[in-house]
Backbone atoms as SQL, in Angstrom:
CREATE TABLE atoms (id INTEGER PRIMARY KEY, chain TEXT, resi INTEGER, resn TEXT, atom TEXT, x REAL, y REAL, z REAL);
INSERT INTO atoms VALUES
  (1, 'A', 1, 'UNK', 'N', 285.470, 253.355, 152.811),
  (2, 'A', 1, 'UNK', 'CA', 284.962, 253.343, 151.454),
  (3, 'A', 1, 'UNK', 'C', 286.021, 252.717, 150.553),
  (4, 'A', 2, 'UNK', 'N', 285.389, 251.716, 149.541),
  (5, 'A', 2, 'UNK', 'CA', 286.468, 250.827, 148.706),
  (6, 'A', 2, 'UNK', 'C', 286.477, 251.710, 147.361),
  (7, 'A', 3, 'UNK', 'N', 287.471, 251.893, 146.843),
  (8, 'A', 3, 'UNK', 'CA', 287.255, 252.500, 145.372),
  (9, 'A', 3, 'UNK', 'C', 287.963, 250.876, 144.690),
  (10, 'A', 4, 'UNK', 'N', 287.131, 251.184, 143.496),
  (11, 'A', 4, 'UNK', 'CA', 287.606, 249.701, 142.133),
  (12, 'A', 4, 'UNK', 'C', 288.379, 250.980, 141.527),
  (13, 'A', 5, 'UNK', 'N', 289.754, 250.596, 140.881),
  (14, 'A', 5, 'UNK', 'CA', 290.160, 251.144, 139.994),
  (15, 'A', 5, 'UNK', 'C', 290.135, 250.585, 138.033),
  (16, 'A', 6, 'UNK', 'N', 289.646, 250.656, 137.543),
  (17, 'A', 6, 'UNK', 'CA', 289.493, 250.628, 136.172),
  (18, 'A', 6, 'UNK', 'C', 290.960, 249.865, 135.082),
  (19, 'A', 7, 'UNK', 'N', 290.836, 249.012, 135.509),
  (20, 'A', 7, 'UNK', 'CA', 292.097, 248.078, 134.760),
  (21, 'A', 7, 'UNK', 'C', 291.932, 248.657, 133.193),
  (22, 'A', 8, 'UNK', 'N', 290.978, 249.667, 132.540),
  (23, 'A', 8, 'UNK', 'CA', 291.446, 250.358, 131.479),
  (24, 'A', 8, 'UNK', 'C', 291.784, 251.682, 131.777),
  (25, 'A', 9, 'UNK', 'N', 291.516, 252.144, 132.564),
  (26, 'A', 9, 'UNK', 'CA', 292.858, 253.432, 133.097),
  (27, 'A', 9, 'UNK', 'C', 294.048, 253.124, 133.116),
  (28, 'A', 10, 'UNK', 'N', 294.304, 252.203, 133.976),
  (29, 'A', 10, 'UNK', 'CA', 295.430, 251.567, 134.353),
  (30, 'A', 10, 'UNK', 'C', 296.237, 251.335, 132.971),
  (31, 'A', 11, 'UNK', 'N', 295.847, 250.825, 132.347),
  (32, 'A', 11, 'UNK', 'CA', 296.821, 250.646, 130.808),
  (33, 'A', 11, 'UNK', 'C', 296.591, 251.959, 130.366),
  (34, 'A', 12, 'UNK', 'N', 295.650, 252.976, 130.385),
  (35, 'A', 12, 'UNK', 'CA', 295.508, 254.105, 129.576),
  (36, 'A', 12, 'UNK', 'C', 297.043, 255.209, 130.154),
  (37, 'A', 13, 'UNK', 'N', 297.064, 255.015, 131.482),
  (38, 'A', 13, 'UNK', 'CA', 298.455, 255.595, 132.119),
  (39, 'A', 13, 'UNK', 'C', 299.605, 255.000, 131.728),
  (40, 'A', 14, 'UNK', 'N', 299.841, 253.687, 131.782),
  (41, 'A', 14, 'UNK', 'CA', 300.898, 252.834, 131.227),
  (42, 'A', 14, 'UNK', 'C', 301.244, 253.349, 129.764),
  (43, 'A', 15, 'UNK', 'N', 300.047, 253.240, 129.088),
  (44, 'A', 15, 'UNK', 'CA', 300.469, 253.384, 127.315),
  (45, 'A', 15, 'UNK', 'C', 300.889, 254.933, 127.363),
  (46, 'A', 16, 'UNK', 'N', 300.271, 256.117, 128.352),
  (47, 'A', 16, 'UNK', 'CA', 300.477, 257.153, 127.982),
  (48, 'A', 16, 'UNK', 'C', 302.484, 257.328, 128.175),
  (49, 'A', 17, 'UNK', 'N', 302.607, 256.692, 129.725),
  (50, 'A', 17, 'UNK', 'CA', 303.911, 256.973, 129.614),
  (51, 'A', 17, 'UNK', 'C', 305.243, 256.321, 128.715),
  (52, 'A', 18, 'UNK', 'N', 304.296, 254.761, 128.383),
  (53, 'A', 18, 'UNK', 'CA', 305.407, 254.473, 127.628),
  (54, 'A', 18, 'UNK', 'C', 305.355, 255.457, 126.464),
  (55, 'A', 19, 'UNK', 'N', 304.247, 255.835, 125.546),
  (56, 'A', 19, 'UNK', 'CA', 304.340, 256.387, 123.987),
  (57, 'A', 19, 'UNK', 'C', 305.139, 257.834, 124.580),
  (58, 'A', 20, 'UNK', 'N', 305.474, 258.449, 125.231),
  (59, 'A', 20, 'UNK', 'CA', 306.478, 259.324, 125.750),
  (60, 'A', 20, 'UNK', 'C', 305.362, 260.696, 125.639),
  (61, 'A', 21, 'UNK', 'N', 303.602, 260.821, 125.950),
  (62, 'A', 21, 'UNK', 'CA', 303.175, 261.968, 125.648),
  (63, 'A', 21, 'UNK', 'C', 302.975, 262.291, 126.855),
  (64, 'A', 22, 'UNK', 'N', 303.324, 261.899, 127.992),
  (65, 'A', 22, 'UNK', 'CA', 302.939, 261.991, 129.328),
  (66, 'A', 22, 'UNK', 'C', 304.320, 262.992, 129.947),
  (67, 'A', 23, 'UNK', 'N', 304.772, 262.843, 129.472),
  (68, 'A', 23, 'UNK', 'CA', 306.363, 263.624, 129.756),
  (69, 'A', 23, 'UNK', 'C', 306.288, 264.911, 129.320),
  (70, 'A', 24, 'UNK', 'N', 307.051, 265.618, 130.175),
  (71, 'A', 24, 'UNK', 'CA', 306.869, 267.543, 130.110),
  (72, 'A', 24, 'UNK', 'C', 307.690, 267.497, 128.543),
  (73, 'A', 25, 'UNK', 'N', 307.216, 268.467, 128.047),
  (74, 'A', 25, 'UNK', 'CA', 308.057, 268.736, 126.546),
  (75, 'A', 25, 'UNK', 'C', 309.545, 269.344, 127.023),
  (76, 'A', 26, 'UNK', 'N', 310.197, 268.942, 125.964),
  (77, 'A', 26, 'UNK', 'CA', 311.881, 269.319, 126.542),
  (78, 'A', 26, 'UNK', 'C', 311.644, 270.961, 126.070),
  (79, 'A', 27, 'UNK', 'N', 312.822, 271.715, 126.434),
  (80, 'A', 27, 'UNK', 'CA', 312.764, 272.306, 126.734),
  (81, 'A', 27, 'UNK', 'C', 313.844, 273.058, 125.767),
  (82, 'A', 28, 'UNK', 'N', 313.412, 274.168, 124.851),
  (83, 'A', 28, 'UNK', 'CA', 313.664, 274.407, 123.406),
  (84, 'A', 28, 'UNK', 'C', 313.982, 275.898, 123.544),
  (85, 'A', 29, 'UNK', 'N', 315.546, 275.835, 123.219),
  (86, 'A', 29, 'UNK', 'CA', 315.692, 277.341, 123.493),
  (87, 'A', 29, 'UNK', 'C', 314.693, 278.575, 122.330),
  (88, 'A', 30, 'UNK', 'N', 314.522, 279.733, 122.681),
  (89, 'A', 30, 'UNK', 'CA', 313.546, 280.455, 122.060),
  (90, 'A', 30, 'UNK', 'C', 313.640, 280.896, 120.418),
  (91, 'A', 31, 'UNK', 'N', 314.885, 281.186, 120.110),
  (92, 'A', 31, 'UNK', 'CA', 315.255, 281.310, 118.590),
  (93, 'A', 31, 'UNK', 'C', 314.896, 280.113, 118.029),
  (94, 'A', 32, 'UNK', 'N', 315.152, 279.192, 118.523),
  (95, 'A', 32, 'UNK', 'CA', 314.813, 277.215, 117.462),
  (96, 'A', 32, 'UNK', 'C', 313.215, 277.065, 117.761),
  (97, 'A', 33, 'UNK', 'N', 312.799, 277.764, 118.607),
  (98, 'A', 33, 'UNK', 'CA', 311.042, 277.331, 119.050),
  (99, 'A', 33, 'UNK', 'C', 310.501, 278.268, 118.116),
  (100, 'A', 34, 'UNK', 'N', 310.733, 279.910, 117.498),
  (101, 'A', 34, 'UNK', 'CA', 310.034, 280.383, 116.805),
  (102, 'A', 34, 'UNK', 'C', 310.200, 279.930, 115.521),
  (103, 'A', 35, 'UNK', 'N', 311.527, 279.301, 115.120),
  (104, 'A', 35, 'UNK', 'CA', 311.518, 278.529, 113.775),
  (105, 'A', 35, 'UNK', 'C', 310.592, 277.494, 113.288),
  (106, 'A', 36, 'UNK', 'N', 310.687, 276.775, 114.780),
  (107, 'A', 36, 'UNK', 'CA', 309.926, 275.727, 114.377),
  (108, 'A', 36, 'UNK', 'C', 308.036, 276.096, 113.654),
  (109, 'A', 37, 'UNK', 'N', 307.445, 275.330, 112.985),
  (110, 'A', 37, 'UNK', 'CA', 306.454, 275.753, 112.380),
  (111, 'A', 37, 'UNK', 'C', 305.605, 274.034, 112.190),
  (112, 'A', 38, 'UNK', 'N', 304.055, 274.325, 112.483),
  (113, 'A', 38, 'UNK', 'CA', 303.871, 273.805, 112.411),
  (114, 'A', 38, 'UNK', 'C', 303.085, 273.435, 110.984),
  (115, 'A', 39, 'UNK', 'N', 304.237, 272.537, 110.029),
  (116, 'A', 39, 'UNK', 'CA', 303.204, 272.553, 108.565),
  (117, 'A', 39, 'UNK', 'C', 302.885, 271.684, 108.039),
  (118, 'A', 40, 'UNK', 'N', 302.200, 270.431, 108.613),
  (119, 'A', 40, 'UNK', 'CA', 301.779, 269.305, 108.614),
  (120, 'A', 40, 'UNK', 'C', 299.702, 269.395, 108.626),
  (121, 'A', 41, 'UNK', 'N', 299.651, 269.363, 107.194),
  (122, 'A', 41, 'UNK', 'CA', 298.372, 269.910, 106.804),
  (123, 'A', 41, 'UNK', 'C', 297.674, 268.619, 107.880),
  (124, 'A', 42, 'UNK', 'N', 296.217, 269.196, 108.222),
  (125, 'A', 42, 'UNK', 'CA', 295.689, 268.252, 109.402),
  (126, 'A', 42, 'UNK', 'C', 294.834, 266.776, 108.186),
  (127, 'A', 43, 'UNK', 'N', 295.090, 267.198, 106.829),
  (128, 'A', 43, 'UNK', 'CA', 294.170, 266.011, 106.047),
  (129, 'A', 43, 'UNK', 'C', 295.637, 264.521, 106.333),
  (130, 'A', 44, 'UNK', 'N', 296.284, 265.278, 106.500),
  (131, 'A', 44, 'UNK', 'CA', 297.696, 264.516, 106.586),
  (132, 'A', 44, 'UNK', 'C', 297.660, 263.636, 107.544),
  (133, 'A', 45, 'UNK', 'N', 297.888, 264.918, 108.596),
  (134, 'A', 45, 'UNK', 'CA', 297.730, 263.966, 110.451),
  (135, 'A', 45, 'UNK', 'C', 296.339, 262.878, 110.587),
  (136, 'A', 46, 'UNK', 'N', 295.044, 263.497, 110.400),
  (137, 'A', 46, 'UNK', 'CA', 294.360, 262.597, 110.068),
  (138, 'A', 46, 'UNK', 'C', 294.596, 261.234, 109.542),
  (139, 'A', 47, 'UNK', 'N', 294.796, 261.317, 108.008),
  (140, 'A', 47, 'UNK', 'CA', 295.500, 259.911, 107.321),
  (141, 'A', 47, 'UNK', 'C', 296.034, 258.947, 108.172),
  (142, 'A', 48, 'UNK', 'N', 297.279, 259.763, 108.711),
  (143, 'A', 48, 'UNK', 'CA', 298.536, 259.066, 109.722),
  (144, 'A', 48, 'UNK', 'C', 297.572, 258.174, 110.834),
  (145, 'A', 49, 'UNK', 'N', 296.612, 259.161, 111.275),
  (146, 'A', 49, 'UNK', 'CA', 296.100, 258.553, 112.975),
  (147, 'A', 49, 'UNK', 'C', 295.205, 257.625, 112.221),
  (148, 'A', 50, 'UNK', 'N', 294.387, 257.480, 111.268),
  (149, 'A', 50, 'UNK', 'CA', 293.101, 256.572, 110.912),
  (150, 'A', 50, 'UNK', 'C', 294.711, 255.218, 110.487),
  (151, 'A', 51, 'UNK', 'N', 295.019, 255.137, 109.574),
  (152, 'A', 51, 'UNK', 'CA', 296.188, 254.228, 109.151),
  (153, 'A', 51, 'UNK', 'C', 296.901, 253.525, 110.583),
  (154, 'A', 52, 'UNK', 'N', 297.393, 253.848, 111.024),
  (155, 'A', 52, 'UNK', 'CA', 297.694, 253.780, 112.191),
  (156, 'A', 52, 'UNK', 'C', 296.541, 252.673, 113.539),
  (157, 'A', 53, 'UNK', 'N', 295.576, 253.455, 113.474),
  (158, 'A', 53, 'UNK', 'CA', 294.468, 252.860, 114.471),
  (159, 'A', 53, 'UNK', 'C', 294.430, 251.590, 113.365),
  (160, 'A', 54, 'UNK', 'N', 293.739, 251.837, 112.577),
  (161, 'A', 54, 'UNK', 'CA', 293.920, 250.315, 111.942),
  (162, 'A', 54, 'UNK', 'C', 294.710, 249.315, 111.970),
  (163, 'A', 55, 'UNK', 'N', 296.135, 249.517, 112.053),
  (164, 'A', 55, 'UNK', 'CA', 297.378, 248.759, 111.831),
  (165, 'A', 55, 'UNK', 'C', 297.084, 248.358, 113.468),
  (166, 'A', 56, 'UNK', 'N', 296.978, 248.895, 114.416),
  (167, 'A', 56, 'UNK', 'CA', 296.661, 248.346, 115.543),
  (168, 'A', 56, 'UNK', 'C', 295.565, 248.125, 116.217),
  (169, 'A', 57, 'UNK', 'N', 294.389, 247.241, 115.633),
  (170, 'A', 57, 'UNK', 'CA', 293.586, 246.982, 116.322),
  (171, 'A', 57, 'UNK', 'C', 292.282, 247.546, 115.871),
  (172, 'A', 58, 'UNK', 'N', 291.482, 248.517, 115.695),
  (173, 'A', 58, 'UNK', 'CA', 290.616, 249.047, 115.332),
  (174, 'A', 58, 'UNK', 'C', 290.834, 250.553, 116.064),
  (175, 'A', 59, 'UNK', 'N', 289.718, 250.923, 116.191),
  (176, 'A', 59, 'UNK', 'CA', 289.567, 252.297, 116.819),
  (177, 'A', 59, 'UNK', 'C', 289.026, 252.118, 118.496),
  (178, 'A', 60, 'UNK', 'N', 289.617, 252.360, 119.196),
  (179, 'A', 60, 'UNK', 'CA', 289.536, 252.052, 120.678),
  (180, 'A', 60, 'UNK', 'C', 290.430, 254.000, 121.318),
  (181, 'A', 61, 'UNK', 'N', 289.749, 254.274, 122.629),
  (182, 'A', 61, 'UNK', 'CA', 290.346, 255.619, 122.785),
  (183, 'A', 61, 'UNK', 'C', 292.193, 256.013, 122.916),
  (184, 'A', 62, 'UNK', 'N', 292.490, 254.501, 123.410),
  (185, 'A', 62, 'UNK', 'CA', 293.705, 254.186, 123.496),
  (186, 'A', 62, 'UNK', 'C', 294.557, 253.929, 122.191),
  (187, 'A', 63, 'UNK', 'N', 294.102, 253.397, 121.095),
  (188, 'A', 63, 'UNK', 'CA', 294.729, 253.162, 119.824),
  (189, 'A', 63, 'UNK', 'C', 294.779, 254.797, 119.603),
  (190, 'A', 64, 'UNK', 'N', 293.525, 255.645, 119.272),
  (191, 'A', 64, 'UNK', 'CA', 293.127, 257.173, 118.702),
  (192, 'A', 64, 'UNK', 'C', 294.471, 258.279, 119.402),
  (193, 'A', 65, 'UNK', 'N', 294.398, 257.925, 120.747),
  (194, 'A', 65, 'UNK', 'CA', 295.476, 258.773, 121.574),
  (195, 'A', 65, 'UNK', 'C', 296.950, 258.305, 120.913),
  (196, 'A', 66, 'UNK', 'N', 297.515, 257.349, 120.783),
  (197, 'A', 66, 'UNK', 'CA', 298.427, 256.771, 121.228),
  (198, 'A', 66, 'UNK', 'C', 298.901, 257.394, 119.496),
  (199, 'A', 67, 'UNK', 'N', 298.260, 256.694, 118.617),
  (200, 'A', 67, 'UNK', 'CA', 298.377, 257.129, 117.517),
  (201, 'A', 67, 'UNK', 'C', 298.350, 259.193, 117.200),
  (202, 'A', 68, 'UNK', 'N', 297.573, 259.678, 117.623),
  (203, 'A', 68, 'UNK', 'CA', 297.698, 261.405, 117.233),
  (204, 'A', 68, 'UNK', 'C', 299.041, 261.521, 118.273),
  (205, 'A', 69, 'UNK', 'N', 299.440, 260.740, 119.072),
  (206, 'A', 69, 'UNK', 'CA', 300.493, 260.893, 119.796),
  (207, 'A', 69, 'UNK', 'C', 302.209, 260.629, 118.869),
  (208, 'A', 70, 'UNK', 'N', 301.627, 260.231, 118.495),
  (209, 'A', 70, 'UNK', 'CA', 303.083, 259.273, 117.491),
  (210, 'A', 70, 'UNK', 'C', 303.115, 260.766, 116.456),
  (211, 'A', 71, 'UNK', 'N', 301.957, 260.855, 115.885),
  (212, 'A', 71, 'UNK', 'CA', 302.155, 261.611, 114.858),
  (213, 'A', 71, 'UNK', 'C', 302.571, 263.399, 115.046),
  (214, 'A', 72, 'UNK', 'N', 302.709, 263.396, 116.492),
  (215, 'A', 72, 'UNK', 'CA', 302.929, 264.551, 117.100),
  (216, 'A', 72, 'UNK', 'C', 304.192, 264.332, 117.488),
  (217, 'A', 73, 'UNK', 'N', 304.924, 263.545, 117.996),
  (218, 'A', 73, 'UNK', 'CA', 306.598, 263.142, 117.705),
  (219, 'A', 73, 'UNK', 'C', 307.279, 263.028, 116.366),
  (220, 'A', 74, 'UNK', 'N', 307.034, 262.742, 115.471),
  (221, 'A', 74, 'UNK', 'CA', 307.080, 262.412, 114.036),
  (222, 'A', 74, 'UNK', 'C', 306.990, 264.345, 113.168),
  (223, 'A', 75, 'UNK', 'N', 305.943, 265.002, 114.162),
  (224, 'A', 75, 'UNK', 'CA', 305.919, 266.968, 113.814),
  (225, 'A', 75, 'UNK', 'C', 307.449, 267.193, 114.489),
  (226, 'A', 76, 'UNK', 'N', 307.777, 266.472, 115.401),
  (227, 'A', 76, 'UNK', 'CA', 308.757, 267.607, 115.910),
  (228, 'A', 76, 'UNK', 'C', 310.063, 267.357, 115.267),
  (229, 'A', 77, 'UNK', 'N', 309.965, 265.969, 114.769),
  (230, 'A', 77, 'UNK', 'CA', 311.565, 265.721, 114.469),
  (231, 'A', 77, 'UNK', 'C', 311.773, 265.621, 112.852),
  (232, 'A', 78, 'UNK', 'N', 310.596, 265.512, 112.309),
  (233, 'A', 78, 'UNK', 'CA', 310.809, 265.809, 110.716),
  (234, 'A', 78, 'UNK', 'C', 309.775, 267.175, 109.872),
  (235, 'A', 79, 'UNK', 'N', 310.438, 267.620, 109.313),
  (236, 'A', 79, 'UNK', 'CA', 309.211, 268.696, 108.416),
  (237, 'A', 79, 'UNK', 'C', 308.883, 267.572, 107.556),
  (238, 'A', 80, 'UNK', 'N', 307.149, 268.544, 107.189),
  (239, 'A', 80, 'UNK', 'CA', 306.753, 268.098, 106.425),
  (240, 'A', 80, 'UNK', 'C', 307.139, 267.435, 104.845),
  (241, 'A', 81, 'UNK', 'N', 307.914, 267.795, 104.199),
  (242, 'A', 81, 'UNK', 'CA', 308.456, 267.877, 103.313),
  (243, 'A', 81, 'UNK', 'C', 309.644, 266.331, 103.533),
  (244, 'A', 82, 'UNK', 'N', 310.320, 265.918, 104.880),
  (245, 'A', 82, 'UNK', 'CA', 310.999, 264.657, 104.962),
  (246, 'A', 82, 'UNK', 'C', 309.770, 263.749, 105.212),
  (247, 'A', 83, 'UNK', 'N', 309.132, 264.441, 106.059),
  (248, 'A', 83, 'UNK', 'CA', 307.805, 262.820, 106.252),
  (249, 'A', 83, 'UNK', 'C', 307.512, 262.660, 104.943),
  (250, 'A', 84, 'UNK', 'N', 306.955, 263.100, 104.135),
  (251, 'A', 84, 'UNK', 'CA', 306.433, 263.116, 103.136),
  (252, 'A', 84, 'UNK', 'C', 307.133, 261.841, 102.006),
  (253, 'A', 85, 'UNK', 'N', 308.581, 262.445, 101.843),
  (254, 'A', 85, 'UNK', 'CA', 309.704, 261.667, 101.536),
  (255, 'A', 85, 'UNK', 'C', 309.639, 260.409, 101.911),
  (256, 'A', 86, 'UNK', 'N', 309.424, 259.927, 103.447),
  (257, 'A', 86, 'UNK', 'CA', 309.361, 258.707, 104.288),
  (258, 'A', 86, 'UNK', 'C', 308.566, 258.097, 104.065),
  (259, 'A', 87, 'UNK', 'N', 307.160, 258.805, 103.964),
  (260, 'A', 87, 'UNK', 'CA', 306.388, 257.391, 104.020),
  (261, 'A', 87, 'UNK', 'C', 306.360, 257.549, 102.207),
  (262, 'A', 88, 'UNK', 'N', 306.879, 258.099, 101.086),
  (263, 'A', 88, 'UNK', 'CA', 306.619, 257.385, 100.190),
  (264, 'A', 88, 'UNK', 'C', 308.017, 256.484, 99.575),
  (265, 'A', 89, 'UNK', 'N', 309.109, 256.521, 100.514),
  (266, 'A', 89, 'UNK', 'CA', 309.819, 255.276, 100.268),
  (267, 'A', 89, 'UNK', 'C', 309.093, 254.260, 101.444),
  (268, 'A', 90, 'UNK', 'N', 308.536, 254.644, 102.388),
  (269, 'A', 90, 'UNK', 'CA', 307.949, 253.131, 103.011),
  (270, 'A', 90, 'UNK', 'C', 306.951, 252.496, 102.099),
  (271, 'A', 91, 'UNK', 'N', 306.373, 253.232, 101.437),
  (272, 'A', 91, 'UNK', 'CA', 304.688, 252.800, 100.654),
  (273, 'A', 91, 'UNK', 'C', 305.775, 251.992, 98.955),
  (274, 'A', 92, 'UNK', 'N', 306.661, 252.168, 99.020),
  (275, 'A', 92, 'UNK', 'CA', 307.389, 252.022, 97.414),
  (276, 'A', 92, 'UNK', 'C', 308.600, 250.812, 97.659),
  (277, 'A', 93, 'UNK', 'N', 309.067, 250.828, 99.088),
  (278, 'A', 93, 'UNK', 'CA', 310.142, 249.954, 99.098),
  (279, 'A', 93, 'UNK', 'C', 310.133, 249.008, 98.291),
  (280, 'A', 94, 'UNK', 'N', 309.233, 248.230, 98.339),
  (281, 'A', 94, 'UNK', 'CA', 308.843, 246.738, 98.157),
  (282, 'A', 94, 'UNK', 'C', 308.497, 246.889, 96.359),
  (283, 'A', 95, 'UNK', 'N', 308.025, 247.697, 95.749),
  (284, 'A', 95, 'UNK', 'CA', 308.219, 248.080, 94.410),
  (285, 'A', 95, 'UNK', 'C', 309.722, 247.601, 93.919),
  (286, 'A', 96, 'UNK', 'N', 309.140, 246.349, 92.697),
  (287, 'A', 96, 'UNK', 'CA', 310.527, 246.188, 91.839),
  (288, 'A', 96, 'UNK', 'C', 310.764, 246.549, 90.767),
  (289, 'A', 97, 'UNK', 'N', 312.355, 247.340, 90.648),
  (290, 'A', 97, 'UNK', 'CA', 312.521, 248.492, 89.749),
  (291, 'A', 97, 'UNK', 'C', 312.465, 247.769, 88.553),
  (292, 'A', 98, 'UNK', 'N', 313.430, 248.563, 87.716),
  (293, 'A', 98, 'UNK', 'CA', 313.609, 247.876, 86.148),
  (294, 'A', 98, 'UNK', 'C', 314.069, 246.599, 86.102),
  (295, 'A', 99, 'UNK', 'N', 315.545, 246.674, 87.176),
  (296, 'A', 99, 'UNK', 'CA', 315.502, 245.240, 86.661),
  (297, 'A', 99, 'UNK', 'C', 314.958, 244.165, 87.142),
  (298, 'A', 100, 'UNK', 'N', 313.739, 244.089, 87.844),
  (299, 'A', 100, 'UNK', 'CA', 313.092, 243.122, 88.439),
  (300, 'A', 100, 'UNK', 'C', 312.973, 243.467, 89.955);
């Protein structure tokens, strides 16, 4: 018996391991894991993943993953309160101040 394998699996495994969500979560001693909190309102994460799918391509299952994937790396290493900060100097950079 021949099996075809799905040349969009095949990238769906590729993209999973490169975007790093395919990998066991490290491993977080227990005092820093109950700190952590998750407070990244979901109208937020939403935003992030629709913005995102757009910037790459449209909406495909692979853009949708890859993207709620990013934005789930982006929970662990900043609170809400620095993302927040981030993307509104990314959205402002290009804004010229007083003196031009």
């Amino acid at each position: 018996m021949k099996t075809h394998k799905s040349p969009l699996m095949f990238s769906l495994v590729v993209l999973m391991a490169a975007v790093g969500c395919a990998t066991t979560p490290e491993q977080i001693p227990e005092p820093a894991q109950a700190a952590k909190v998750n407070d990244y309102p979901t109208h937020d994460r939403v935003e992030y993943v629709l913005n995102c799918v757009a910037q790459h391509g449209g909406l495909t299952f692979i853009t949708q993953y890859a993207c709620g994937c990013k934005i789930d790396k982006i929970a662990e290493k900043l609170s809400f309160a620095e993302y927040e900060a981030a993307k509104t100097f990314s959205m402002l950079k290009s804004t010229p101040g007083e003196a031009g």
